[in-house]
Biotite code that builds the C-alpha atoms (Angstrom):
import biotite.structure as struc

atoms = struc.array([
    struc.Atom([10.021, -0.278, 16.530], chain_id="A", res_id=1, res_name="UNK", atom_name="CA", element="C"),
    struc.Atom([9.018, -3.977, 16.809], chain_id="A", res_id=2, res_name="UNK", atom_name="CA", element="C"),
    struc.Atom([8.950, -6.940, 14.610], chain_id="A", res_id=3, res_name="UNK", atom_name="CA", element="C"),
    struc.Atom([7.103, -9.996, 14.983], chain_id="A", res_id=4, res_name="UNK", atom_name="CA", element="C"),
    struc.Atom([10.280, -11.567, 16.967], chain_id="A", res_id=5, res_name="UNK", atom_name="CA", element="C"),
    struc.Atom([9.603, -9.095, 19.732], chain_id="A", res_id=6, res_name="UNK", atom_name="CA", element="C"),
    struc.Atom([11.915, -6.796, 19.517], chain_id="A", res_id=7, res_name="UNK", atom_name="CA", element="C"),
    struc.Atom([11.493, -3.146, 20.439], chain_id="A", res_id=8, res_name="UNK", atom_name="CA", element="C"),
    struc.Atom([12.946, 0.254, 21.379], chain_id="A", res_id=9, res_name="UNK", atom_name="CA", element="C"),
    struc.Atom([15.758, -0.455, 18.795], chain_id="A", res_id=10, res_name="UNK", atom_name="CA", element="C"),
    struc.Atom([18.284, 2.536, 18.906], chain_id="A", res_id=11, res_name="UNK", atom_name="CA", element="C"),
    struc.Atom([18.661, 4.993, 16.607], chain_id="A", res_id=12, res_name="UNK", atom_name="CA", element="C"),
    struc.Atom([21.849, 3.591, 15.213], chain_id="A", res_id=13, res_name="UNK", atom_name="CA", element="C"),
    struc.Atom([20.299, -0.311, 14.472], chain_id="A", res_id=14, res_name="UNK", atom_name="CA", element="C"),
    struc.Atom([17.262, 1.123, 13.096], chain_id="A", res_id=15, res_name="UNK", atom_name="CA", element="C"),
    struc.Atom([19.330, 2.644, 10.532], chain_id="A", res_id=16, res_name="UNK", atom_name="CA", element="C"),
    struc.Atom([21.636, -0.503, 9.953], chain_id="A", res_id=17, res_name="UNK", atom_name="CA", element="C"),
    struc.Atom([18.117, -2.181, 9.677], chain_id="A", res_id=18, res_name="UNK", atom_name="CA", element="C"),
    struc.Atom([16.878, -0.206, 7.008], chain_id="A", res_id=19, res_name="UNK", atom_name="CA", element="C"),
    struc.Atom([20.301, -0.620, 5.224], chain_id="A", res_id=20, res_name="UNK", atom_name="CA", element="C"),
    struc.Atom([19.622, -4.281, 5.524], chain_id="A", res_id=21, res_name="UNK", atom_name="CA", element="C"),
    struc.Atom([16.330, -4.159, 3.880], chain_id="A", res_id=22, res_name="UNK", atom_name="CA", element="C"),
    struc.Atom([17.807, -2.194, 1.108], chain_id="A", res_id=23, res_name="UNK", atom_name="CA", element="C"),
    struc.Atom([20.629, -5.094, 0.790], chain_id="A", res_id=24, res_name="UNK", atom_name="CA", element="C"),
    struc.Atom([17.804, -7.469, 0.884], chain_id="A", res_id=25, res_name="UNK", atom_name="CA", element="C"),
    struc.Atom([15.560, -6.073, -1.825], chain_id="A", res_id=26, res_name="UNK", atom_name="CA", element="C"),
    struc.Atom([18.437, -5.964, -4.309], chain_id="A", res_id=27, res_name="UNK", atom_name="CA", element="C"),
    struc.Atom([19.323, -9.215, -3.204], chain_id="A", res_id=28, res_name="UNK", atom_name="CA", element="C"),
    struc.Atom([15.353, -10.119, -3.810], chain_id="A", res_id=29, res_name="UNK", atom_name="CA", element="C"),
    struc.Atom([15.492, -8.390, -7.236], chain_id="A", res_id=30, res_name="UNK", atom_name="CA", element="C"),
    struc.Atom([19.010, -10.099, -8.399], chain_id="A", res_id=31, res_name="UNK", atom_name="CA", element="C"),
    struc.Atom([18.230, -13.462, -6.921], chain_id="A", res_id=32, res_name="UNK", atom_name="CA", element="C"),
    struc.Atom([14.597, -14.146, -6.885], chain_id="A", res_id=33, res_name="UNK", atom_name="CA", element="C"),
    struc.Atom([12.618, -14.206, -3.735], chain_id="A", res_id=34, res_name="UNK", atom_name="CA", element="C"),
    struc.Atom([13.321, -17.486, -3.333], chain_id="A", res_id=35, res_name="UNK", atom_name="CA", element="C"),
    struc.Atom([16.661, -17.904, -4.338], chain_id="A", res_id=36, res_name="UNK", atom_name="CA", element="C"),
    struc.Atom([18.027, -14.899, -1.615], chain_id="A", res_id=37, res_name="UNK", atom_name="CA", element="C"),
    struc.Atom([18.989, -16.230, 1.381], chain_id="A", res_id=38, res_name="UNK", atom_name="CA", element="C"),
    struc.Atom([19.963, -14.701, 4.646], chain_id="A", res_id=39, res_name="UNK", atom_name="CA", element="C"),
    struc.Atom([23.805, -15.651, 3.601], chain_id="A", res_id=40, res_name="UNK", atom_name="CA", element="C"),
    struc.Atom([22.976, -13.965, 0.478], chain_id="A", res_id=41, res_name="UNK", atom_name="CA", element="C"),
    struc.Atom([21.387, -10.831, 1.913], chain_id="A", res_id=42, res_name="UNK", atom_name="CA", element="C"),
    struc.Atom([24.050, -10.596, 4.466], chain_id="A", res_id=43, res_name="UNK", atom_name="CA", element="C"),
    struc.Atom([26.821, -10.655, 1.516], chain_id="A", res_id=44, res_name="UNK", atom_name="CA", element="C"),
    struc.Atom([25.084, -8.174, -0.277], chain_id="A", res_id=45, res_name="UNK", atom_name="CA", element="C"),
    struc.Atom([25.287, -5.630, 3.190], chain_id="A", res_id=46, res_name="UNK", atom_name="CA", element="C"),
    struc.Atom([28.789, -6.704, 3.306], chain_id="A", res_id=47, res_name="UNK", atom_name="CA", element="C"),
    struc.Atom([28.674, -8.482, 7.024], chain_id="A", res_id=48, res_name="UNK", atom_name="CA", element="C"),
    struc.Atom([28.644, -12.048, 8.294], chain_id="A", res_id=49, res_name="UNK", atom_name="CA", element="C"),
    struc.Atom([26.017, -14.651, 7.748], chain_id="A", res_id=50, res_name="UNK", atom_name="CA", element="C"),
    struc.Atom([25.288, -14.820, 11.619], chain_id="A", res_id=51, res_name="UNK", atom_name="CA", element="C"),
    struc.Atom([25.853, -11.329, 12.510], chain_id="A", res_id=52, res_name="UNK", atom_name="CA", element="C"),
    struc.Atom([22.445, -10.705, 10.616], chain_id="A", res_id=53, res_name="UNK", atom_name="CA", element="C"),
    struc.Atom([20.544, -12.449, 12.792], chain_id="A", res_id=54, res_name="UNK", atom_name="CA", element="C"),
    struc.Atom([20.958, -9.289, 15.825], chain_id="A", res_id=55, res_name="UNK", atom_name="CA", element="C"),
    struc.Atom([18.814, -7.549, 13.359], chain_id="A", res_id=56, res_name="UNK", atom_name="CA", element="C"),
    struc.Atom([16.040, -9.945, 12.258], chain_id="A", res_id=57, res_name="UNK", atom_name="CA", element="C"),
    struc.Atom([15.068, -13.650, 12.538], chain_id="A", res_id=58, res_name="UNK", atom_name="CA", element="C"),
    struc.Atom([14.582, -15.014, 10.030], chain_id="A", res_id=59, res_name="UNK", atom_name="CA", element="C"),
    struc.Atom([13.463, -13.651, 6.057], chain_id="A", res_id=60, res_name="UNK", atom_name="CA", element="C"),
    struc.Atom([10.288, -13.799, 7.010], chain_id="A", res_id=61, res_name="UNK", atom_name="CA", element="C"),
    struc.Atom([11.397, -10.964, 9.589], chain_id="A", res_id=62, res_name="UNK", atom_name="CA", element="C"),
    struc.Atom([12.853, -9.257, 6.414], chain_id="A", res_id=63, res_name="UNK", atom_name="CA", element="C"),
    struc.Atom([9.465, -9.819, 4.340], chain_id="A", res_id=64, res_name="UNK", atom_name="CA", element="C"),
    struc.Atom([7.694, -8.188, 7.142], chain_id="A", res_id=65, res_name="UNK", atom_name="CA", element="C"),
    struc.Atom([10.206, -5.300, 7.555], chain_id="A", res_id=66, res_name="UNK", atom_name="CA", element="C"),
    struc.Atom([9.832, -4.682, 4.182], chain_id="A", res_id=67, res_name="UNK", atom_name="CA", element="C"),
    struc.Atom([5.621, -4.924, 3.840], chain_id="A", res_id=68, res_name="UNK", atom_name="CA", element="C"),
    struc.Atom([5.602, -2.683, 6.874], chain_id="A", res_id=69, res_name="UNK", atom_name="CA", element="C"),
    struc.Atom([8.157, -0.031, 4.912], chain_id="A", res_id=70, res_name="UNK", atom_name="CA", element="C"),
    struc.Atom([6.023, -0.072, 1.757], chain_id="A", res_id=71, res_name="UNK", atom_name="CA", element="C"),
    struc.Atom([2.764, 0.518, 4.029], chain_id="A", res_id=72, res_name="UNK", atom_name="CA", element="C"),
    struc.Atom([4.515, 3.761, 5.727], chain_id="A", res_id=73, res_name="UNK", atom_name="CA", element="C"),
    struc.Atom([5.180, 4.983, 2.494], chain_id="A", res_id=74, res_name="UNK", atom_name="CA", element="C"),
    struc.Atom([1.335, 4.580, 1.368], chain_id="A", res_id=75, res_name="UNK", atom_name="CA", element="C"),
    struc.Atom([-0.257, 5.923, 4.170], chain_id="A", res_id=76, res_name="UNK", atom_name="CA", element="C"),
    struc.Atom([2.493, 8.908, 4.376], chain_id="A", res_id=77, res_name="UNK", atom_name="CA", element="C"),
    struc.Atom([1.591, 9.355, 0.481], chain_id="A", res_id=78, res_name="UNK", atom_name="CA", element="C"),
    struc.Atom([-2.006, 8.857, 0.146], chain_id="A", res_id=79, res_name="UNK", atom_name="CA", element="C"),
    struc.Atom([-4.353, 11.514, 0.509], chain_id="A", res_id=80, res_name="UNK", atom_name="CA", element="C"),
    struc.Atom([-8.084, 11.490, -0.385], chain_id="A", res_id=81, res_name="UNK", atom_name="CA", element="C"),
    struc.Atom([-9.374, 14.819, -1.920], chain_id="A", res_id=82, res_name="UNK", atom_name="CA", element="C"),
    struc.Atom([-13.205, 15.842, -2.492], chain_id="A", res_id=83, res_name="UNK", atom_name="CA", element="C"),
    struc.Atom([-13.462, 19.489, -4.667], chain_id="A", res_id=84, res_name="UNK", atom_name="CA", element="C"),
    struc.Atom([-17.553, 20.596, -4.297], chain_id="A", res_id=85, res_name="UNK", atom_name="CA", element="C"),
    struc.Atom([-16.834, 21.566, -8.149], chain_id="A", res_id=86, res_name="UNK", atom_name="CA", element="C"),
    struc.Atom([-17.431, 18.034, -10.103], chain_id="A", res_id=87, res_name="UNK", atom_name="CA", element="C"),
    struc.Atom([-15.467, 19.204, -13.230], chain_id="A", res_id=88, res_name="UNK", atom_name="CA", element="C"),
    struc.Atom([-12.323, 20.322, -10.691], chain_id="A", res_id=89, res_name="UNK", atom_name="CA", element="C"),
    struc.Atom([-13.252, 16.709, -8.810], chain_id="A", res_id=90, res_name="UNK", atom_name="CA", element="C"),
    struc.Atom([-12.820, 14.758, -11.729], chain_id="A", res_id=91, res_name="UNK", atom_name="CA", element="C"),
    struc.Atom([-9.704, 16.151, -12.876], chain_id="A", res_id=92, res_name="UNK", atom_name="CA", element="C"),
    struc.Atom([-8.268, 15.533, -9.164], chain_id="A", res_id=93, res_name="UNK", atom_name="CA", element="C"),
    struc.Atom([-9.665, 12.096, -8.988], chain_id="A", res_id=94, res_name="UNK", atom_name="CA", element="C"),
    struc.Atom([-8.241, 11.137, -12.664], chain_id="A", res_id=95, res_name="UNK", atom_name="CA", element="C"),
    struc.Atom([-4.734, 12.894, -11.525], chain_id="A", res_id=96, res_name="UNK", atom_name="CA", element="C"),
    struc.Atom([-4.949, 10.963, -8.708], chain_id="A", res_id=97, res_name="UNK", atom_name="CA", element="C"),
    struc.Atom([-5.543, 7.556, -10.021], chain_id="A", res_id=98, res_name="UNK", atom_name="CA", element="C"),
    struc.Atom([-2.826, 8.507, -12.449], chain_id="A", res_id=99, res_name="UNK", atom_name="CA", element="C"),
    struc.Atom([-0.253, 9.338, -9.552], chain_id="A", res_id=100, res_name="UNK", atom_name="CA", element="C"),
    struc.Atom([-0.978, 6.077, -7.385], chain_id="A", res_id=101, res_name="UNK", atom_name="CA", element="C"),
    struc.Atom([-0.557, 3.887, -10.865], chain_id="A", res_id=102, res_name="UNK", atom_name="CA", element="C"),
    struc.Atom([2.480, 5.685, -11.586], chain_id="A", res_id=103, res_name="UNK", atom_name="CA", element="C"),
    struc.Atom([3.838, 5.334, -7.973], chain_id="A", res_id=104, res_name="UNK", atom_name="CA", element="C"),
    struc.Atom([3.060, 1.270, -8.378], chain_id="A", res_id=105, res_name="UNK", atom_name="CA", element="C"),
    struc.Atom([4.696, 0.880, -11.410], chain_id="A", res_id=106, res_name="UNK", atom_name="CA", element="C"),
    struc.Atom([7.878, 3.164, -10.966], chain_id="A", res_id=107, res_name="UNK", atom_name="CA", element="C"),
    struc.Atom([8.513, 1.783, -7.384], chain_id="A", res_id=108, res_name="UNK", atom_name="CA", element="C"),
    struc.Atom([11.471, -0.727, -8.712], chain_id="A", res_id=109, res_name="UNK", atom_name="CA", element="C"),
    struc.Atom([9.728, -3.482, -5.956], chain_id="A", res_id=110, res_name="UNK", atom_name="CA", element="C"),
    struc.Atom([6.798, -4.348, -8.544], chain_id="A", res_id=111, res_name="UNK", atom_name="CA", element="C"),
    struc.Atom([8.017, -7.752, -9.307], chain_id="A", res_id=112, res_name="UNK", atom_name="CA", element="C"),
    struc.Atom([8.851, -8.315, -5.636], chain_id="A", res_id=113, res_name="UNK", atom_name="CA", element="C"),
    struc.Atom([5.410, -7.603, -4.183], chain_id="A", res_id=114, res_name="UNK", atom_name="CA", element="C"),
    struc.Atom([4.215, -10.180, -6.195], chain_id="A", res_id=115, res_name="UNK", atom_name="CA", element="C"),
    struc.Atom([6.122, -12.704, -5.532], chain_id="A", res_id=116, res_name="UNK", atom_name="CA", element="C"),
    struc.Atom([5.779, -12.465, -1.807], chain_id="A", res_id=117, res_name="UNK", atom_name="CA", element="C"),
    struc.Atom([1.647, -12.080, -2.629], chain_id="A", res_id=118, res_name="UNK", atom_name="CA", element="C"),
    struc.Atom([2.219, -15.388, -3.867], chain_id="A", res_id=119, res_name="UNK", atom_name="CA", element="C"),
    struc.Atom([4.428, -16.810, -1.009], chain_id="A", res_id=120, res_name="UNK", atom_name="CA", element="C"),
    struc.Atom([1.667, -15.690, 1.113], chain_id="A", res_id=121, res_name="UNK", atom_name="CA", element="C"),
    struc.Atom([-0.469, -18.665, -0.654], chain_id="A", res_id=122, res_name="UNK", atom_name="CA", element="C"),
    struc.Atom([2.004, -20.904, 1.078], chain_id="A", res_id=123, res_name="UNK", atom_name="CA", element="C"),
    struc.Atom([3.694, -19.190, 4.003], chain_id="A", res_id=124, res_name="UNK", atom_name="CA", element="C"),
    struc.Atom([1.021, -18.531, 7.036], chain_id="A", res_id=125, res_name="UNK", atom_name="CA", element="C"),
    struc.Atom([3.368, -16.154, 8.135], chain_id="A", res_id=126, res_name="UNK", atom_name="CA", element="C"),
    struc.Atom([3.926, -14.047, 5.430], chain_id="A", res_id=127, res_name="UNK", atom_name="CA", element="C"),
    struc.Atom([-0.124, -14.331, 4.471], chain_id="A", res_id=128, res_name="UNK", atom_name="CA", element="C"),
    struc.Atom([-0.911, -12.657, 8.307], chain_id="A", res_id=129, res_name="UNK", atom_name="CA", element="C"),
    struc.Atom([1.981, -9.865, 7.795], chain_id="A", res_id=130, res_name="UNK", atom_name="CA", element="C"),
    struc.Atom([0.416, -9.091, 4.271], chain_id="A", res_id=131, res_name="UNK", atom_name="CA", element="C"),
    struc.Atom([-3.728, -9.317, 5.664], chain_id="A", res_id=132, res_name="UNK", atom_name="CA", element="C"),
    struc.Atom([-2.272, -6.464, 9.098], chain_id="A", res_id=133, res_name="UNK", atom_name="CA", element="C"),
    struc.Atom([-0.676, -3.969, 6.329], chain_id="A", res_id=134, res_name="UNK", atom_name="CA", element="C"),
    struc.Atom([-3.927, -4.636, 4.054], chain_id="A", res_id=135, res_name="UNK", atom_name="CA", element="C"),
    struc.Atom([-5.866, -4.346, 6.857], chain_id="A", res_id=136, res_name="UNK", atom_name="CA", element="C"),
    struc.Atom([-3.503, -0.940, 8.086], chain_id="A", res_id=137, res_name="UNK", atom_name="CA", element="C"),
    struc.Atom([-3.498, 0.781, 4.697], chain_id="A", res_id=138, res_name="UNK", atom_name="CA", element="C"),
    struc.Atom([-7.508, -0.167, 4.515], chain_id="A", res_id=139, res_name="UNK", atom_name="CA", element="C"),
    struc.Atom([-8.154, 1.657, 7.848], chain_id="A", res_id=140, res_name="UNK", atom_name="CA", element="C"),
    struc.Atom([-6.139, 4.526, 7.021], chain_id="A", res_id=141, res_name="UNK", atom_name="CA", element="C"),
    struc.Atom([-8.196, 5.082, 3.625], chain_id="A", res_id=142, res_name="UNK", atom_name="CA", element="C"),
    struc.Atom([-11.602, 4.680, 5.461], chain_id="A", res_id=143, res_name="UNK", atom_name="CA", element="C"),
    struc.Atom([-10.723, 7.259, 8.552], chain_id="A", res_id=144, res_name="UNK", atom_name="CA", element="C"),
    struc.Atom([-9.609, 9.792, 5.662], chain_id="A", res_id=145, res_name="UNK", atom_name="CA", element="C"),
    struc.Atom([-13.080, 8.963, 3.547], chain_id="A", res_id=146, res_name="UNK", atom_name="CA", element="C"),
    struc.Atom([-15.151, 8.944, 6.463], chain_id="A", res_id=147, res_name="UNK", atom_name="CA", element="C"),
    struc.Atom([-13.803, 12.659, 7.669], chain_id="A", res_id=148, res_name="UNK", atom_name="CA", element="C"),
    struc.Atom([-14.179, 13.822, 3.436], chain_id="A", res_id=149, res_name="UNK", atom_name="CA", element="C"),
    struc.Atom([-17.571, 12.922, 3.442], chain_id="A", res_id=150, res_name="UNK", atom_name="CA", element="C"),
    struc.Atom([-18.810, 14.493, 6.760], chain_id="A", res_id=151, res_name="UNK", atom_name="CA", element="C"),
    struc.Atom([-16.552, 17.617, 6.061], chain_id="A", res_id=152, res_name="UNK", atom_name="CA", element="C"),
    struc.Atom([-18.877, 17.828, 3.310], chain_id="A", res_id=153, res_name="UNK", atom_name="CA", element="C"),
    struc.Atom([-22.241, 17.562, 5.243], chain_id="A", res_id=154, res_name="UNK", atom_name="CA", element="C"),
    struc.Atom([-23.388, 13.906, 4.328], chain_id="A", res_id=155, res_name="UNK", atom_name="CA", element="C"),
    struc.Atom([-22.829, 10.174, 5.448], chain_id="A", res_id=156, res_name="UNK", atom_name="CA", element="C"),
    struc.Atom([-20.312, 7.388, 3.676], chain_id="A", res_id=157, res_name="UNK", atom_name="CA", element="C"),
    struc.Atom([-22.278, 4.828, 2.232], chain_id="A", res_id=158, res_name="UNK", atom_name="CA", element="C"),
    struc.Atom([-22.422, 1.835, 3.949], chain_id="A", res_id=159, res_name="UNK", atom_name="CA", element="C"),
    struc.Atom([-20.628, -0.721, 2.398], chain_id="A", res_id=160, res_name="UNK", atom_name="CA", element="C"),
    struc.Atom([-17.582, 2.271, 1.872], chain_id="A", res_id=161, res_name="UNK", atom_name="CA", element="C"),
    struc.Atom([-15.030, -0.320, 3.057], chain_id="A", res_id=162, res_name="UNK", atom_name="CA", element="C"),
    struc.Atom([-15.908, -2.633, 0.055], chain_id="A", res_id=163, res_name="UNK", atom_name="CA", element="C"),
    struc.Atom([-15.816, -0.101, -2.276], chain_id="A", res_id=164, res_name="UNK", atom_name="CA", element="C"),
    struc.Atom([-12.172, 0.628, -1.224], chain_id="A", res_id=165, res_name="UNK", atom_name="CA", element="C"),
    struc.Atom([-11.138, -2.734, -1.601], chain_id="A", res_id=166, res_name="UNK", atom_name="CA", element="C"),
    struc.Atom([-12.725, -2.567, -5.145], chain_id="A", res_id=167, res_name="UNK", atom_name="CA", element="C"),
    struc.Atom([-10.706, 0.392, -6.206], chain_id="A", res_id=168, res_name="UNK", atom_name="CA", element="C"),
    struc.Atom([-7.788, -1.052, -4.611], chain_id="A", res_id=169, res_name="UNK", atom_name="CA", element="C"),
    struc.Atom([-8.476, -4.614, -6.722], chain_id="A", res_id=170, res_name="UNK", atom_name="CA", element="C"),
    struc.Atom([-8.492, -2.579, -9.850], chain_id="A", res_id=171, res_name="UNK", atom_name="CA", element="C"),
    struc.Atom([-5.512, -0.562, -9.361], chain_id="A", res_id=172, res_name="UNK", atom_name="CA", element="C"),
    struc.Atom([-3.452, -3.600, -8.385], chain_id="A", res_id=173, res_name="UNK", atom_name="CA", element="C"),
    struc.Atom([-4.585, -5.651, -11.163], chain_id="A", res_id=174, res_name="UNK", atom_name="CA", element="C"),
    struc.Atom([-4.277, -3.088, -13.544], chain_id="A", res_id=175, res_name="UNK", atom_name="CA", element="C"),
    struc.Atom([-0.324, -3.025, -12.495], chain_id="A", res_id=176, res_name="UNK", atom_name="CA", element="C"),
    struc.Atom([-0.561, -7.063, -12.910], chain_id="A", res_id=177, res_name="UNK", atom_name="CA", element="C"),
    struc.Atom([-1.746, -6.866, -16.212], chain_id="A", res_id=178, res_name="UNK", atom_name="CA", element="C"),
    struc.Atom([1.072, -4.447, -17.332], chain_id="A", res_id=179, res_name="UNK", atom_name="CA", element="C"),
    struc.Atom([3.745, -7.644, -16.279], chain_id="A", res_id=180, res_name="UNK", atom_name="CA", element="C"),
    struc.Atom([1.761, -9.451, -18.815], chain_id="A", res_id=181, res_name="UNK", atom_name="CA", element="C"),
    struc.Atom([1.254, -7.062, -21.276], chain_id="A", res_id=182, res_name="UNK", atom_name="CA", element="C"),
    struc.Atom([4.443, -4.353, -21.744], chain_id="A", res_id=183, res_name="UNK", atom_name="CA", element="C"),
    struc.Atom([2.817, -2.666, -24.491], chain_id="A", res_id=184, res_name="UNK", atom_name="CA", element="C"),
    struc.Atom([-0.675, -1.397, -22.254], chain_id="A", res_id=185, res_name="UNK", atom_name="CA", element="C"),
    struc.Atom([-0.465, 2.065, -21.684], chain_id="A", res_id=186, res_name="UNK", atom_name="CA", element="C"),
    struc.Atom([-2.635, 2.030, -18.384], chain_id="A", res_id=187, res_name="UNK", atom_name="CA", element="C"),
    struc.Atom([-3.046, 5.937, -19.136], chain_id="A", res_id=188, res_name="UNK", atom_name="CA", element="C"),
    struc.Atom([-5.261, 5.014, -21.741], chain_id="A", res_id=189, res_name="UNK", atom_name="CA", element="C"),
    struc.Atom([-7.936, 3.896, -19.087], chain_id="A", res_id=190, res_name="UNK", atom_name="CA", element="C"),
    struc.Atom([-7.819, 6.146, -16.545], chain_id="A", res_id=191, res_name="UNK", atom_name="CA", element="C"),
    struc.Atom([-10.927, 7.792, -18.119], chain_id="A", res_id=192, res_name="UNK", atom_name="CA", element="C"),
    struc.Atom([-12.989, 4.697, -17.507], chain_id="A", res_id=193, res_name="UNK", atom_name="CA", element="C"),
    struc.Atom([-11.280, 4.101, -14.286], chain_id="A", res_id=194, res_name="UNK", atom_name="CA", element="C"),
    struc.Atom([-12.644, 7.518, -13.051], chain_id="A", res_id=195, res_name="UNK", atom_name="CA", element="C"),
    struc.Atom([-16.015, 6.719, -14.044], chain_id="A", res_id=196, res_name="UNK", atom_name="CA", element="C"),
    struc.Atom([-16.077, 3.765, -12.131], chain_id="A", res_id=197, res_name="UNK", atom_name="CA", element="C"),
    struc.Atom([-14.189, 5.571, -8.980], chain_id="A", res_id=198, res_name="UNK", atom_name="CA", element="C"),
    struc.Atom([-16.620, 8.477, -9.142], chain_id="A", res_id=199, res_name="UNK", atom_name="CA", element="C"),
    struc.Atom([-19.804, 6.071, -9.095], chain_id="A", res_id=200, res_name="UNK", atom_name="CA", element="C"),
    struc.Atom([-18.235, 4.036, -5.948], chain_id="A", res_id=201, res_name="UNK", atom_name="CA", element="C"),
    struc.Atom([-17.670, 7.448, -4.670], chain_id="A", res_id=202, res_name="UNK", atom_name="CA", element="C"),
    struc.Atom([-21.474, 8.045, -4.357], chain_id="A", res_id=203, res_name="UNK", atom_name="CA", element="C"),
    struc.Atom([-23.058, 7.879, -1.247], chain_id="A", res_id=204, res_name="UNK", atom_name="CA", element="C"),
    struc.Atom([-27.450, 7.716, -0.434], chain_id="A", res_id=205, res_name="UNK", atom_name="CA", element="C"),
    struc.Atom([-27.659, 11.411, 0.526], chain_id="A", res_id=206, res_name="UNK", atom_name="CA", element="C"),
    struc.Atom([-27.870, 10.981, 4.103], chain_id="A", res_id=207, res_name="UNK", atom_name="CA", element="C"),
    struc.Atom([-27.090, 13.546, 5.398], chain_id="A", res_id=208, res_name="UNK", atom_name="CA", element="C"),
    struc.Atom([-24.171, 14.087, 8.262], chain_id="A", res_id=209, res_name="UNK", atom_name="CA", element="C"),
    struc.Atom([-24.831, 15.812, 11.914], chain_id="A", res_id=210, res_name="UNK", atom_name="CA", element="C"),
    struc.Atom([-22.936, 18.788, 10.227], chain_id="A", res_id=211, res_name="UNK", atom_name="CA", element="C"),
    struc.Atom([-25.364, 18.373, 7.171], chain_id="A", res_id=212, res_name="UNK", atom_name="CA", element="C"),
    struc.Atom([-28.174, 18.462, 9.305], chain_id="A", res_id=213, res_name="UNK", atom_name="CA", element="C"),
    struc.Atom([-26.996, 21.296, 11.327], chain_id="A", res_id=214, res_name="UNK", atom_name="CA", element="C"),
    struc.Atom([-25.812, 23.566, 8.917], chain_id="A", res_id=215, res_name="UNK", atom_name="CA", element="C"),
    struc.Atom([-29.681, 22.717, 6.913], chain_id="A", res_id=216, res_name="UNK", atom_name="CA", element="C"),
    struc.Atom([-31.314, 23.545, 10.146], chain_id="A", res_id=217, res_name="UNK", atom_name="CA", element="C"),
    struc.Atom([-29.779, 26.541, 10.788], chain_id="A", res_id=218, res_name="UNK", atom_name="CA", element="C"),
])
């Protein structure tokens, strides 16, 4: 394990303090406000001394990125892109799917959190690069698992497949925005429409893959 203050190879036993930290830390974010948590604060809430924190990270910026990195482990251990040949079976999957991923968003307990330090990022260069190497993480992760569903199934991605991800991904996380402004939206009510537009990014040119073509020739 590493942070961006170079350290690494962290033993078993501080990894696990670390990780109790974090937790500290996001309750501390959640009580406090991002900006009102300090490091005193997040080392009262873990119950230890203001400078016996720092053997574990930095700085909060340290704890930001310790707890980006945490929420991006959790995607990519959690997401999973599915393609049925049946498009009635698809549709279902890729409605369920949307569902499970707004759910997951908006049931997380950090949704107010992951805003605010979207926001710092406007203001904090250091924050902004930790958020643009998960983004960039959780994006490449998608792509290799889109990539290997579409050749599975005999043709070639489209393109421009990375901007369509970052479309989908646009709508889901505004979607959960929109909910902070509006209590009352039901995002269940659009996942219909959200399909549509998920199945029509979904569509590639027809090329078709060196499996496609093999399997055609043969």
């Amino acid at each position: 394990m590493s942070t961006s203050s170079g350290r690494s190879r962290v033993c078993p036993k501080a990894a696990q303090r670390r990780e109790e930290i974090l937790d500290a830390a996001i309750r501390c974010f959640r009580e406090k406000g991002f900006h009102a948590a300090s490091m005193s604060s997040i080392a009262k809430a873990f119950g230890m001394s203001a400078g016996h924190i720092y053997n574990y990270f930095d700085s909060k910026e340290d704890v930001i990125e310790a707890i980006v990195n945490r929420w991006l482990d959790n995607y990519i251990h959690t997401i999973r892109i599915r393609w049925n040949p049946d498009p009635d079976i698809h549709r279902e999957e890729v409605q369920e799917s949307i569902g499970q991923q707004i759910e997951d968003r908006l049931t997380c307990g950090d949704r107010a959190l992951m805003f605010e330090i979207a926001a710092e990022s406007f203001r904090n260069k250091k924050i902004a690069e930790c958020i643009r190497r998960a983004d960039r993480a959780g994006r490449k992760h998608l792509m290799e698992q889109a990539v290997a569903c579409y050749r599975e199934h005999g043709v070639e991605p489209p393109a421009d497949l990375e901007k369509r991800l970052v479309v989908v991904g646009a709508f889901l996380d505004g979607l959960v925005f929109y909910t902070g402004m509006d209590p009352e939206f039901e995002p269940k009510t659009v996942l219909p429409i959200l399909t549509d537009i998920l199945l029509y990014l979904e569509k590639n040119d027809g090329k078709p893959s060196a499996k496609g073509k093999a399997e055609k020739e043969a």
